[in-house]
N, CA, C and O atoms as a CHARMM CRD file, in Angstrom:
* protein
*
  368
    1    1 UNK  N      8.74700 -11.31600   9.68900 PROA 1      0.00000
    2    1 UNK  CA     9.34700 -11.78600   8.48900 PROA 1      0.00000
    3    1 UNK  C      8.40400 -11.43200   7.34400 PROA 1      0.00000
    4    1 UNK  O      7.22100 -11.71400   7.53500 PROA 1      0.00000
    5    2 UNK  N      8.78000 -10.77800   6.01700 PROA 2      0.00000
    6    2 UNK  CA     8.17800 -10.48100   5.29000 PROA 2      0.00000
    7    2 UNK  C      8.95600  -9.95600   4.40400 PROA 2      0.00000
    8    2 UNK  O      9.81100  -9.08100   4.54400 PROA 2      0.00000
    9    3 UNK  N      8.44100 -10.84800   2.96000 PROA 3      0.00000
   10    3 UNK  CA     9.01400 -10.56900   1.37600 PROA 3      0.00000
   11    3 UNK  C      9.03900  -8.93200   1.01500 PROA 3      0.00000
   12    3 UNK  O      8.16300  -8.10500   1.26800 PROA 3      0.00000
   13    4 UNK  N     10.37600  -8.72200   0.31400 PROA 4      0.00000
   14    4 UNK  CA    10.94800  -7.54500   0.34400 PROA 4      0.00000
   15    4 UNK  C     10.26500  -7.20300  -1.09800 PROA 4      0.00000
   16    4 UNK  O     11.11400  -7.02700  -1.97200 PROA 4      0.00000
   17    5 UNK  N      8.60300  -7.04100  -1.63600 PROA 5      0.00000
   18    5 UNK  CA     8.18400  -6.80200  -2.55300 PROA 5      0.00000
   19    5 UNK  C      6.98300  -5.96900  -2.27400 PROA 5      0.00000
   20    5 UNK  O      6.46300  -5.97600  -1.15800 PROA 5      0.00000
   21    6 UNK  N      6.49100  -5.19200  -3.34400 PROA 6      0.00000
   22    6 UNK  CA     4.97700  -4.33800  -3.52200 PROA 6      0.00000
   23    6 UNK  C      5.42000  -3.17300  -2.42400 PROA 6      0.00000
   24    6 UNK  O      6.48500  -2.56000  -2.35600 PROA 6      0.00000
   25    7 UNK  N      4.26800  -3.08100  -1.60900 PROA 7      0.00000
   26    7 UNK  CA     4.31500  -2.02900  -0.70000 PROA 7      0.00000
   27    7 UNK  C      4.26200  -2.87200   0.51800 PROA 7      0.00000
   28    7 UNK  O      3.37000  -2.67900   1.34400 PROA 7      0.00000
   29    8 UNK  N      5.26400  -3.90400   0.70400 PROA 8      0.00000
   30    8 UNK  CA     5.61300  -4.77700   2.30800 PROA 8      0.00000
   31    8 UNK  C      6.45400  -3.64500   2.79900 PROA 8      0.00000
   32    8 UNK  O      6.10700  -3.17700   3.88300 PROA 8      0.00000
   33    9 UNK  N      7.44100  -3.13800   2.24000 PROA 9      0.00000
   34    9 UNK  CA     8.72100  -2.95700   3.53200 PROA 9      0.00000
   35    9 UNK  C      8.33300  -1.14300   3.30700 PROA 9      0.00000
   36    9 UNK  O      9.20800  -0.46100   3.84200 PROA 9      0.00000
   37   10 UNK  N      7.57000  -0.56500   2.84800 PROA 10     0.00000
   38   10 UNK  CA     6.86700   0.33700   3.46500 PROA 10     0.00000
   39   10 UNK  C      5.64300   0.06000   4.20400 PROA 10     0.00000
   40   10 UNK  O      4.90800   1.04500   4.27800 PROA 10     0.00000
   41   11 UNK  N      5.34500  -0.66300   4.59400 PROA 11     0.00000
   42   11 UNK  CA     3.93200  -1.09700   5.63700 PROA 11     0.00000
   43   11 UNK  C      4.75700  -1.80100   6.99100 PROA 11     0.00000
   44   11 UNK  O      4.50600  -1.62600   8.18300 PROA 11     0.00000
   45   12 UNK  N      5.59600  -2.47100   6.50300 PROA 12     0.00000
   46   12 UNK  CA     5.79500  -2.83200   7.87700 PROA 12     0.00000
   47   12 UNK  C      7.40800  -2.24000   8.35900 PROA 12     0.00000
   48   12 UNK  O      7.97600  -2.62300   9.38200 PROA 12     0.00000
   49   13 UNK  N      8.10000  -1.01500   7.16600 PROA 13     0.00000
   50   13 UNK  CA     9.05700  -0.46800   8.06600 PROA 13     0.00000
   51   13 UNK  C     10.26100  -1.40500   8.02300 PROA 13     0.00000
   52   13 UNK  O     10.63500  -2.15300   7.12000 PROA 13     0.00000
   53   14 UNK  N     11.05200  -1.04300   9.89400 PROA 14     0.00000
   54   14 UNK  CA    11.82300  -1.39900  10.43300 PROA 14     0.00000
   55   14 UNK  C     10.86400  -2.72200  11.61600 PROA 14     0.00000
   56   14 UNK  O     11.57600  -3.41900  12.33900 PROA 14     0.00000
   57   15 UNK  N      9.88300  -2.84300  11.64900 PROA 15     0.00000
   58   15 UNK  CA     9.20100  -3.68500  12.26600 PROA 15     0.00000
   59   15 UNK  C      9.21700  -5.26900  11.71000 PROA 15     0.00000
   60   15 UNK  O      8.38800  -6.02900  12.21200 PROA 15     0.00000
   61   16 UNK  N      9.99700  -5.71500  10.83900 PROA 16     0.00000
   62   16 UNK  CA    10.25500  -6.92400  10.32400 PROA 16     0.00000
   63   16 UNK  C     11.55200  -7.55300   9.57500 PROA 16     0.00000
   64   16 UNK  O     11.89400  -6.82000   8.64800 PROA 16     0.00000
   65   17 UNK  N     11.99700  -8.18100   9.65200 PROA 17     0.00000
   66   17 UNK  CA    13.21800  -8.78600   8.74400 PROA 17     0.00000
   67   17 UNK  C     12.20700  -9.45600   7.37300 PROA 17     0.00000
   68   17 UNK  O     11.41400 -10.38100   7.19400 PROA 17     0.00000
   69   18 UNK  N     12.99600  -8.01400   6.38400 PROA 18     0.00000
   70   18 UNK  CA    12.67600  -8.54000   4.91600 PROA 18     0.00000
   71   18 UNK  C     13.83600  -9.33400   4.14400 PROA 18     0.00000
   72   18 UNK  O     15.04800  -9.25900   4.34700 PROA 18     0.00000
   73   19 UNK  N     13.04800 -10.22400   3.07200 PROA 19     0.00000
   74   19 UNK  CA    14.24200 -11.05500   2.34500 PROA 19     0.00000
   75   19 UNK  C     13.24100 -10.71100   1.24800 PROA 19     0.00000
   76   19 UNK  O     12.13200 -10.18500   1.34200 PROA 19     0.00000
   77   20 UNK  N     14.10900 -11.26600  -0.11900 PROA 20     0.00000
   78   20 UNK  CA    13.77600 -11.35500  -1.43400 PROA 20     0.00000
   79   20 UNK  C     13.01500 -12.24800  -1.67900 PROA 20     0.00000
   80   20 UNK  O     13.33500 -13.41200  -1.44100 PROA 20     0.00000
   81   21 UNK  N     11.87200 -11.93500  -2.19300 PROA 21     0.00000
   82   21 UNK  CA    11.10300 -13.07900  -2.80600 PROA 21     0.00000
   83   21 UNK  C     11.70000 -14.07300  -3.47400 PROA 21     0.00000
   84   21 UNK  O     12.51800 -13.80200  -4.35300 PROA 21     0.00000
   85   22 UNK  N     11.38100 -15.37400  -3.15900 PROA 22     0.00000
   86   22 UNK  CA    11.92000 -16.09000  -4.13900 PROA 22     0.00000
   87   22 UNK  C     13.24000 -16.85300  -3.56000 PROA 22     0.00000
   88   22 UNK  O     13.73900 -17.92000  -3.91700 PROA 22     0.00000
   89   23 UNK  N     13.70200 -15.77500  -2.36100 PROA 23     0.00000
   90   23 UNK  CA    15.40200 -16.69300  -1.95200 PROA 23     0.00000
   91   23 UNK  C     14.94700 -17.25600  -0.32800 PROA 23     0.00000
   92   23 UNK  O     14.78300 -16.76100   0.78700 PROA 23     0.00000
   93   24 UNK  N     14.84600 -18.95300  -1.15400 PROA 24     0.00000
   94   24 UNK  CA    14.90000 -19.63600  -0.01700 PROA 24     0.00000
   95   24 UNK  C     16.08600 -19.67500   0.84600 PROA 24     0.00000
   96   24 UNK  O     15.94000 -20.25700   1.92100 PROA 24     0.00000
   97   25 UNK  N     17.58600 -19.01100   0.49800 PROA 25     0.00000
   98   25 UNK  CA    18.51900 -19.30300   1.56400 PROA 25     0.00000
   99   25 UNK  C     18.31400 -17.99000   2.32200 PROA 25     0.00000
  100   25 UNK  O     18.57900 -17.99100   3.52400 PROA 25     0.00000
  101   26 UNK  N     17.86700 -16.86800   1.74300 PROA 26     0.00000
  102   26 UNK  CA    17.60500 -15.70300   2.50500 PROA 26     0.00000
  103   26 UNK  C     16.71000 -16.10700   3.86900 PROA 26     0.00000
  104   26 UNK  O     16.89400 -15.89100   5.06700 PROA 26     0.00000
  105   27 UNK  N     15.78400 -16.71100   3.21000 PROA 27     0.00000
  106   27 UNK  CA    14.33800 -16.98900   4.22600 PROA 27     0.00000
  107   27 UNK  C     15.24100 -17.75100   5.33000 PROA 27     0.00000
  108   27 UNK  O     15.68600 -17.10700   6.28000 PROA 27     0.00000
  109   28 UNK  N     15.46700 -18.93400   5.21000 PROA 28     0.00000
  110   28 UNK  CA    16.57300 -19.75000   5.96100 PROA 28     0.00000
  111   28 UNK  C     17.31300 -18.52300   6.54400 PROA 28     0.00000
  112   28 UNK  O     16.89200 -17.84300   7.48000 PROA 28     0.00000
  113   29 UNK  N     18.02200 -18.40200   6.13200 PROA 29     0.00000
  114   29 UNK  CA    19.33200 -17.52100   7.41900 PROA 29     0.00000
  115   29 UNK  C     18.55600 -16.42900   8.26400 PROA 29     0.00000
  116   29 UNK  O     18.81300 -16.07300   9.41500 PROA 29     0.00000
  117   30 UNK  N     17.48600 -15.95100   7.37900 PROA 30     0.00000
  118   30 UNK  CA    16.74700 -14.66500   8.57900 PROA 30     0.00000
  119   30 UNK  C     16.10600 -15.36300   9.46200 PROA 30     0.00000
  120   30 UNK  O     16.20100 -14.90600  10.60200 PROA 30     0.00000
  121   31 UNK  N     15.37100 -16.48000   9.32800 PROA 31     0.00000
  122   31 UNK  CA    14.53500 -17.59800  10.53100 PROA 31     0.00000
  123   31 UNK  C     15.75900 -17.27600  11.06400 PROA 31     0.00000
  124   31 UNK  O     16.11200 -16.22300  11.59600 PROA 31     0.00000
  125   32 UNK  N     16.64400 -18.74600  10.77800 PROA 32     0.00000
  126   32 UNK  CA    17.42100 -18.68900  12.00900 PROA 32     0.00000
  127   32 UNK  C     18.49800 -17.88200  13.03500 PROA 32     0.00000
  128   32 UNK  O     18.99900 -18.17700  14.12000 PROA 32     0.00000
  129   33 UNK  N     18.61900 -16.45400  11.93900 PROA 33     0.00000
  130   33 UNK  CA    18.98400 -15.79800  13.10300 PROA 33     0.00000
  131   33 UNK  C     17.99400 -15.01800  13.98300 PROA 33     0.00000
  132   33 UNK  O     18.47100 -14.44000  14.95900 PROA 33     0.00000
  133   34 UNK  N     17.08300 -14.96000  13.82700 PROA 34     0.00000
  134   34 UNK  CA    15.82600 -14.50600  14.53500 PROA 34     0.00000
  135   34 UNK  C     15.80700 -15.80700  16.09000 PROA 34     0.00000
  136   34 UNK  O     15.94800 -15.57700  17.29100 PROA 34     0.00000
  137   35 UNK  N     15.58000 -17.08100  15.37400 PROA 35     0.00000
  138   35 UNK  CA    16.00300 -17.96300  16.67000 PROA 35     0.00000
  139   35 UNK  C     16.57700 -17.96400  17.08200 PROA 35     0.00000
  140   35 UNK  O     16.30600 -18.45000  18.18000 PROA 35     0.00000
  141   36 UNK  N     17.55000 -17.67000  16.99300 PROA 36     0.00000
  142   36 UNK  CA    19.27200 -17.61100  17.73000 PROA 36     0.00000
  143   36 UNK  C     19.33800 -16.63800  18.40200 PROA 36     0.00000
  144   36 UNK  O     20.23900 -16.49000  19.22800 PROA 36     0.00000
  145   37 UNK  N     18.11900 -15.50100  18.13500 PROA 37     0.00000
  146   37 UNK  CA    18.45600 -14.13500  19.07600 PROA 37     0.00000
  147   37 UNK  C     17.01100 -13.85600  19.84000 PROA 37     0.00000
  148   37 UNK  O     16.01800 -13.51000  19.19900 PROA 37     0.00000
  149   38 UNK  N     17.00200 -13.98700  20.84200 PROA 38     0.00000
  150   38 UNK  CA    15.29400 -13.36700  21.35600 PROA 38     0.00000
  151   38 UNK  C     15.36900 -12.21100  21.50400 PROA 38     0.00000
  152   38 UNK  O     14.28800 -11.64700  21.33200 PROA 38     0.00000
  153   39 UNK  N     16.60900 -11.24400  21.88300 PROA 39     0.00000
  154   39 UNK  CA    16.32000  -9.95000  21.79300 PROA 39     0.00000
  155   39 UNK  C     15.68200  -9.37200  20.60200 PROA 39     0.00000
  156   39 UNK  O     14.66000  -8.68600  20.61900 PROA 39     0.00000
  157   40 UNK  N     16.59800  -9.81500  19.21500 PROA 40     0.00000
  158   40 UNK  CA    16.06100  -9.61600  18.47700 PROA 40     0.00000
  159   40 UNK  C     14.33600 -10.03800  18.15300 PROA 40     0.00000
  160   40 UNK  O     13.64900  -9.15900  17.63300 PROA 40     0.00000
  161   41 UNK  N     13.88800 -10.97800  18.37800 PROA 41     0.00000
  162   41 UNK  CA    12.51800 -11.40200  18.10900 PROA 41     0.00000
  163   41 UNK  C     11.55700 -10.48300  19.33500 PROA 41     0.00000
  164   41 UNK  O     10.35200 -10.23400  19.31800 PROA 41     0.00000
  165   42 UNK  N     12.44900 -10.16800  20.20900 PROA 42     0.00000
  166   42 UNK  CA    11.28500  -9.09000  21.12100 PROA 42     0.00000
  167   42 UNK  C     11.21000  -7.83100  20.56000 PROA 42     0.00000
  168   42 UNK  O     10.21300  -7.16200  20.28700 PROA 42     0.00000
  169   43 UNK  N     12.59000  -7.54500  20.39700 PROA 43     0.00000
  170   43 UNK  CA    12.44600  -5.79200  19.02200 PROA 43     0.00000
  171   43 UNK  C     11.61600  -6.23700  18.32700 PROA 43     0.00000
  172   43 UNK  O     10.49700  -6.35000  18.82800 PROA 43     0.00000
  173   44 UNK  N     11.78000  -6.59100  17.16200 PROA 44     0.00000
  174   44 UNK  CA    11.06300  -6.69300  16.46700 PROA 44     0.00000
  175   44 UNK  C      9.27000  -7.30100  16.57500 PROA 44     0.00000
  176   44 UNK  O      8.49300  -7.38300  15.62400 PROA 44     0.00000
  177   45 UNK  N      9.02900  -7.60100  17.79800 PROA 45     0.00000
  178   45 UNK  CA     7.52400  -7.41100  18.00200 PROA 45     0.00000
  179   45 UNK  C      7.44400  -6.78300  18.71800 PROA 45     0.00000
  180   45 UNK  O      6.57000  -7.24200  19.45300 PROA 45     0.00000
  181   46 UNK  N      8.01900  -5.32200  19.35600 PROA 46     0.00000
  182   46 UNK  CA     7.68300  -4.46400  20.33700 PROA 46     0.00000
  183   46 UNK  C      7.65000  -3.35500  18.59200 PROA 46     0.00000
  184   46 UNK  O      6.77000  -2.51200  18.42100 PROA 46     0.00000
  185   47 UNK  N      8.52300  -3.56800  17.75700 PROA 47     0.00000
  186   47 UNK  CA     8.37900  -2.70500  16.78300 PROA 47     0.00000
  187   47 UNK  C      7.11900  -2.99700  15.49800 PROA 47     0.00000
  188   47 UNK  O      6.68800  -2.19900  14.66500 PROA 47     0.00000
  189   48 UNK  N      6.74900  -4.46900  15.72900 PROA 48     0.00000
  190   48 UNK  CA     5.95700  -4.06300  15.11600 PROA 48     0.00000
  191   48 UNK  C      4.48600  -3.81500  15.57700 PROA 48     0.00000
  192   48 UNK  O      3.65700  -3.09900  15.01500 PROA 48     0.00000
  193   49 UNK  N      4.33900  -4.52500  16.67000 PROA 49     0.00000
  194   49 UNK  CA     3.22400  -3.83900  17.35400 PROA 49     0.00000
  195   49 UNK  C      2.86800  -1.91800  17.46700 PROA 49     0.00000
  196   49 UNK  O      1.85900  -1.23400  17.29800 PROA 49     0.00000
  197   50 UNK  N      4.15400  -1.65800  17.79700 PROA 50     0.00000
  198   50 UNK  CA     3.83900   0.15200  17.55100 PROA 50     0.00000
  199   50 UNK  C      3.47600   0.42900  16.18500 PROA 50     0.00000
  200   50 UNK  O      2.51100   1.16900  15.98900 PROA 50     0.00000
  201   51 UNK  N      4.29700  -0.20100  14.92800 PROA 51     0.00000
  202   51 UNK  CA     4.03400  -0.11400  13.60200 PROA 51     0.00000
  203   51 UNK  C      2.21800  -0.12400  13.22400 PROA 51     0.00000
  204   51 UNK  O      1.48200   0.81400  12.91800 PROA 51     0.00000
  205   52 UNK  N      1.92200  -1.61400  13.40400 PROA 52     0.00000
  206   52 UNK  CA     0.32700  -1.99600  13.38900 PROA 52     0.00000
  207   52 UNK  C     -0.72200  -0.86500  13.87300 PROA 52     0.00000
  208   52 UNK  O     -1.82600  -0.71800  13.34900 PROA 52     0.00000
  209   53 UNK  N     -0.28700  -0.17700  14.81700 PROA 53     0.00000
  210   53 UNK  CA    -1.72100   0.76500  15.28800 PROA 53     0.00000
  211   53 UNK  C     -1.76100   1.96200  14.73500 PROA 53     0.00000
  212   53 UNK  O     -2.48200   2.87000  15.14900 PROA 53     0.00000
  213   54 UNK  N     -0.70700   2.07600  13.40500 PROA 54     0.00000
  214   54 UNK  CA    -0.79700   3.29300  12.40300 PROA 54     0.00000
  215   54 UNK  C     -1.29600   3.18000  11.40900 PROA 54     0.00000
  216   54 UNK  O     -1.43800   3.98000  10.48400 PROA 54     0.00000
  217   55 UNK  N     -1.87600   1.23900  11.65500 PROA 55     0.00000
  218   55 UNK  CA    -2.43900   0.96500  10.09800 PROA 55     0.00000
  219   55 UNK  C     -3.81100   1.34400   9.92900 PROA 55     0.00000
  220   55 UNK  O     -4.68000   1.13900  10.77700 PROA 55     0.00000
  221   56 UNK  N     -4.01700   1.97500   8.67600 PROA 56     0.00000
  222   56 UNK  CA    -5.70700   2.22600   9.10500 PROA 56     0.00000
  223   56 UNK  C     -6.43600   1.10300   9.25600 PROA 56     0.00000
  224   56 UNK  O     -6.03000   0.02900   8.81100 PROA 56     0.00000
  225   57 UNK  N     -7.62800   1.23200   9.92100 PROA 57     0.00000
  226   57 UNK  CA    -8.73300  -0.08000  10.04300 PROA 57     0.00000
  227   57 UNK  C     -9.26900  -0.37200   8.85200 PROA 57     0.00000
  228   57 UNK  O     -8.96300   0.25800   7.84000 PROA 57     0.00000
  229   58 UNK  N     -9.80000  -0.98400   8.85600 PROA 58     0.00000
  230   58 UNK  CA   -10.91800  -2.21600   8.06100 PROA 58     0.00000
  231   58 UNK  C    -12.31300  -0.70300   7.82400 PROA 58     0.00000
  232   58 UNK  O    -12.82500  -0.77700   6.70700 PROA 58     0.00000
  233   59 UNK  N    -12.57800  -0.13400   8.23900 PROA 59     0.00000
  234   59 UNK  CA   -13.69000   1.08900   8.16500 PROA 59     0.00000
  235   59 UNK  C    -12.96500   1.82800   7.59400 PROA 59     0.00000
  236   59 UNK  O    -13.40300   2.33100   6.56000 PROA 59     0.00000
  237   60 UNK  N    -11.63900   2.16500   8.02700 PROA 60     0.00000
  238   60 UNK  CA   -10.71800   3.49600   7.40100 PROA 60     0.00000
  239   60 UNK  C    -10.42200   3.45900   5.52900 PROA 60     0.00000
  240   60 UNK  O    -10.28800   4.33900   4.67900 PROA 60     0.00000
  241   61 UNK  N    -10.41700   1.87400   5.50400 PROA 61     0.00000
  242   61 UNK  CA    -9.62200   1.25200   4.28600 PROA 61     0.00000
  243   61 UNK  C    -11.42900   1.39500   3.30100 PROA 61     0.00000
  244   61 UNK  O    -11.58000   1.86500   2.17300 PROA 61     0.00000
  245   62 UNK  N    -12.37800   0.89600   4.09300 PROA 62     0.00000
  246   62 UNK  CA   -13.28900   0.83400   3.02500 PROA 62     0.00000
  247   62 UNK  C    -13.87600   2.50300   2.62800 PROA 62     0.00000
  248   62 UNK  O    -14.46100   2.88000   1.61300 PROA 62     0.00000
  249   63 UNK  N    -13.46900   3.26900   3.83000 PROA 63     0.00000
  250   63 UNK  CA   -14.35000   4.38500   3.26400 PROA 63     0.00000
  251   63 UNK  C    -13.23700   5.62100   2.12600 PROA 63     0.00000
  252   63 UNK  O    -13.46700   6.64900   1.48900 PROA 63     0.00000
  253   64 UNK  N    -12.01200   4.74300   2.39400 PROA 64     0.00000
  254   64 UNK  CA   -11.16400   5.16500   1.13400 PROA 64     0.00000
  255   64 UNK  C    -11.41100   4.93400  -0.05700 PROA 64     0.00000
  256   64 UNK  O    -11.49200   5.75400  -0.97200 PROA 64     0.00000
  257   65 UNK  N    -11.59700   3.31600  -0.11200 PROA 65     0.00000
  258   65 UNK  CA   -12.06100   3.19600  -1.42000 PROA 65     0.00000
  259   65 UNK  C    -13.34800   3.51500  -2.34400 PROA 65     0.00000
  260   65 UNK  O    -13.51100   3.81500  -3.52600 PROA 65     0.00000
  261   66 UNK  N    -14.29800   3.27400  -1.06700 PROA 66     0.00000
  262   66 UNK  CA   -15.57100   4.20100  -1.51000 PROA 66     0.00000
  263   66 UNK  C    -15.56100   5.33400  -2.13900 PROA 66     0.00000
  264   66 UNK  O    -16.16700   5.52500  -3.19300 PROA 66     0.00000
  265   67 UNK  N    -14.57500   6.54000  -1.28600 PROA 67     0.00000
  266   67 UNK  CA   -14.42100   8.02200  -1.59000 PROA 67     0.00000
  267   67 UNK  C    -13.53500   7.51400  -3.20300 PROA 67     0.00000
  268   67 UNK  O    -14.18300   7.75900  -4.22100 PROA 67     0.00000
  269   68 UNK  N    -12.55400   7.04700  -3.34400 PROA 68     0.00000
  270   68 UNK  CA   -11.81700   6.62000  -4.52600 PROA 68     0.00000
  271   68 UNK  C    -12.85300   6.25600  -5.76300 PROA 68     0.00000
  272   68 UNK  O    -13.04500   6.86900  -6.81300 PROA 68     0.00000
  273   69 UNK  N    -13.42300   5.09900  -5.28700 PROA 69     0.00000
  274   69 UNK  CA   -14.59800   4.66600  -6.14600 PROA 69     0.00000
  275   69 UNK  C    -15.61800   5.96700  -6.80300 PROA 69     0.00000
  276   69 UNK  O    -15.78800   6.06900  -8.01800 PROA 69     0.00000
  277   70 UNK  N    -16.10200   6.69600  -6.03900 PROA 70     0.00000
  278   70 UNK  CA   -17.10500   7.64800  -6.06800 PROA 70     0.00000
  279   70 UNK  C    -16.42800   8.45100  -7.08100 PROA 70     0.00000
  280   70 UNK  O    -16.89100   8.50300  -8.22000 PROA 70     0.00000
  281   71 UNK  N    -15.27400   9.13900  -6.72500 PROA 71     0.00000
  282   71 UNK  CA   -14.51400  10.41200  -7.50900 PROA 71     0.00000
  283   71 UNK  C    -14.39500   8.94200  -8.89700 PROA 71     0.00000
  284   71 UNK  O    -15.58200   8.92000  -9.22600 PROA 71     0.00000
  285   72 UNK  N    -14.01000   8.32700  -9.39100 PROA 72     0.00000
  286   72 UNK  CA   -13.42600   8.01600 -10.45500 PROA 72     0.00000
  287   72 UNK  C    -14.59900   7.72700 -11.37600 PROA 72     0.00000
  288   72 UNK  O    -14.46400   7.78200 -12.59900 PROA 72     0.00000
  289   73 UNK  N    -15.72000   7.42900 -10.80700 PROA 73     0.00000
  290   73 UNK  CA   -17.03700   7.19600 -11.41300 PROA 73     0.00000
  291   73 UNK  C    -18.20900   8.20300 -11.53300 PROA 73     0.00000
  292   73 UNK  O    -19.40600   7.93800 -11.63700 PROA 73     0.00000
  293   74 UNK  N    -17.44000   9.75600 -11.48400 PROA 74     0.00000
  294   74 UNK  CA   -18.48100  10.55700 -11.02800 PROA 74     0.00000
  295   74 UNK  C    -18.34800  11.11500 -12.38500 PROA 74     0.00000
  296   74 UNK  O    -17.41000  11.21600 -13.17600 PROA 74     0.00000
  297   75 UNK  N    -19.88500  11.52100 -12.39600 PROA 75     0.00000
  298   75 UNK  CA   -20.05600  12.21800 -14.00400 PROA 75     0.00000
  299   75 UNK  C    -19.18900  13.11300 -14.26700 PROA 75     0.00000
  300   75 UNK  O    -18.83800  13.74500 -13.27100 PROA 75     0.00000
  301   76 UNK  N    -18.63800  13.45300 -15.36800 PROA 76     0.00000
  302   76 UNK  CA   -17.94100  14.47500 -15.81800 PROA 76     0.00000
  303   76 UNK  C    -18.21500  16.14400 -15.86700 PROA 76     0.00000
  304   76 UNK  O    -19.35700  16.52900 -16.11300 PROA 76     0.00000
  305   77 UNK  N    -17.69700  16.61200 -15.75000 PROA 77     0.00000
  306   77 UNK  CA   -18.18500  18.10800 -15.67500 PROA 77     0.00000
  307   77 UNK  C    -17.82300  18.31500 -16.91000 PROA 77     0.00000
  308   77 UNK  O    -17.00400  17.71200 -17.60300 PROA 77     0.00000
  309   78 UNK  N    -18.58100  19.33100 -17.16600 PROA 78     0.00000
  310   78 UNK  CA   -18.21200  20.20100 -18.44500 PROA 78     0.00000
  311   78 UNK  C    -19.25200  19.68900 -19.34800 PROA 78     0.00000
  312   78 UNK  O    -20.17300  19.00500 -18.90200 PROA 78     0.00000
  313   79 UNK  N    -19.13800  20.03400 -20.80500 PROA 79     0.00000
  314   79 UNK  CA   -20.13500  20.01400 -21.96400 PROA 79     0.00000
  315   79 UNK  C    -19.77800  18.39300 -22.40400 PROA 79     0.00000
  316   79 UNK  O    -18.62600  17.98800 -22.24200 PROA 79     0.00000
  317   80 UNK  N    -20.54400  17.73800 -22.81500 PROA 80     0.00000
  318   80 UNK  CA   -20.23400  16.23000 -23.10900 PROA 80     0.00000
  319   80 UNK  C    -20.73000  16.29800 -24.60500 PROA 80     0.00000
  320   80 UNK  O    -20.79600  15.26600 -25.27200 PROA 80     0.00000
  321   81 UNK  N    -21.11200  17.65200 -25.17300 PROA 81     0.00000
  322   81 UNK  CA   -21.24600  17.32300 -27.15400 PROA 81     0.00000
  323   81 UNK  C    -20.84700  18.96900 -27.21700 PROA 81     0.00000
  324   81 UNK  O    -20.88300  19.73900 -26.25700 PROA 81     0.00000
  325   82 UNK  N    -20.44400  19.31200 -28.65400 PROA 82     0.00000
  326   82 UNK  CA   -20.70700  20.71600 -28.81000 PROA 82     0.00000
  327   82 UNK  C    -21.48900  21.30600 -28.54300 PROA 82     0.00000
  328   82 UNK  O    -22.55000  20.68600 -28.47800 PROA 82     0.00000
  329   83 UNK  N    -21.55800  22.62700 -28.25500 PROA 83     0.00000
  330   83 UNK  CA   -22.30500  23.56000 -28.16100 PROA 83     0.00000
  331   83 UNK  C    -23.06500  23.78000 -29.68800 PROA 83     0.00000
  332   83 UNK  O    -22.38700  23.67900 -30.71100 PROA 83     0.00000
  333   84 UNK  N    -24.22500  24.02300 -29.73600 PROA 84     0.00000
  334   84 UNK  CA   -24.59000  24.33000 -31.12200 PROA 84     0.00000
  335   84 UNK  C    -24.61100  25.81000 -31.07300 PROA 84     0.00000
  336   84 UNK  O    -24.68500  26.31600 -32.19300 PROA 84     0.00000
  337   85 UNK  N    -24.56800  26.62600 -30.10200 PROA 85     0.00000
  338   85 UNK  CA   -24.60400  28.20800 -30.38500 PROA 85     0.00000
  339   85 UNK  C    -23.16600  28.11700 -30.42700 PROA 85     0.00000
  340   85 UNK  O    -22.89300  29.18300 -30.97800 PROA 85     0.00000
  341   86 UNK  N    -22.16100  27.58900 -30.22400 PROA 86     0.00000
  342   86 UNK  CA   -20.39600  28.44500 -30.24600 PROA 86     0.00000
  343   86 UNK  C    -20.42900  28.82200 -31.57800 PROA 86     0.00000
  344   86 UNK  O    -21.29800  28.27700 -32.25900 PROA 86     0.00000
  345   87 UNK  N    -19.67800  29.64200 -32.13000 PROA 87     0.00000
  346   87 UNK  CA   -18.96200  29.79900 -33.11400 PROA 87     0.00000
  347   87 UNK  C    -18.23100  29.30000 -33.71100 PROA 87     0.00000
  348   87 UNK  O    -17.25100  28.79100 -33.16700 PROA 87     0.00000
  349   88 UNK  N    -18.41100  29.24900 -35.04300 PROA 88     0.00000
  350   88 UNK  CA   -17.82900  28.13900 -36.08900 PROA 88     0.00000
  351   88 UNK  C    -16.51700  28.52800 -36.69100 PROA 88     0.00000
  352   88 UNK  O    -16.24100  29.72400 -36.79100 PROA 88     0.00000
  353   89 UNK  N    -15.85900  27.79300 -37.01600 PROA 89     0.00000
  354   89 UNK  CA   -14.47300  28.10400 -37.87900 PROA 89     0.00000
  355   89 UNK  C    -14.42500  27.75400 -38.98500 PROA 89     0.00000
  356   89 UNK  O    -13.56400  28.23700 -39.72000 PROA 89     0.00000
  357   90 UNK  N    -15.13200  27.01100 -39.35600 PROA 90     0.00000
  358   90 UNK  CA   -15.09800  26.56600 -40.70400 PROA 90     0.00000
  359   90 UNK  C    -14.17800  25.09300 -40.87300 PROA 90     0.00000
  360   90 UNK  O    -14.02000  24.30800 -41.80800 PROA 90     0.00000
  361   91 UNK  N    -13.74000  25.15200 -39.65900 PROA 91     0.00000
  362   91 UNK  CA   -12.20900  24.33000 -39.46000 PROA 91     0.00000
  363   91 UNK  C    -13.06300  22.69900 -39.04600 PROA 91     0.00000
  364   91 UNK  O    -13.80300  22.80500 -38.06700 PROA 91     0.00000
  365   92 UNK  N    -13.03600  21.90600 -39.40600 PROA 92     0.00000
  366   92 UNK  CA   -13.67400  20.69700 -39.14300 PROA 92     0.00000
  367   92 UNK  C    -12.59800  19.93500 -38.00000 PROA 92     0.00000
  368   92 UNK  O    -12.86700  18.82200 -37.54600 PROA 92     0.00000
């Protein structure tokens, strides 16, 4: 079970019954038809268990953001004032 917002129902797929944030009769009717059905509640943890082991790890996730972190904070290339030898235009 999981709110049908952000990046939920691409992370967890077909591996969960999503509802709308916010709608308690949604939440209500997906519980209880989930109780009412065990097939359904075994799909859906045979699906999301296969789902889960595509998620990256806890190492995978930090050395993303690291690499992310690094590139967005890395000095700039190129000239950071004019050149005093270029050529002038006169043009301010």
């Amino acid at each position: 079970m999981a709110t049908a917002v952000g990046g939920l129902p691409e992370l967890v797929g077909d591996a969960a019954a999503l509802v709308p944030a916010g709608d308690v009769d949604a939440l209500d009717a997906a519980v209880r038809a989930l109780l009412d059905d065990p097939a359904a509640r075994a799909e859906l943890g045979r699906r999301g268990a296969e789902r889960a082991v595509t998620w990256p790890t806890e190492a995978d996730t930090v050395a993303a953001l690291t690499a992310l972190y690094a590139e967005l904070t890395a000095a700039p290339t190129g000239p950071t004032a004019p050149d005093p030898r270029a050529p002038r235009t006169g043009h301010r």
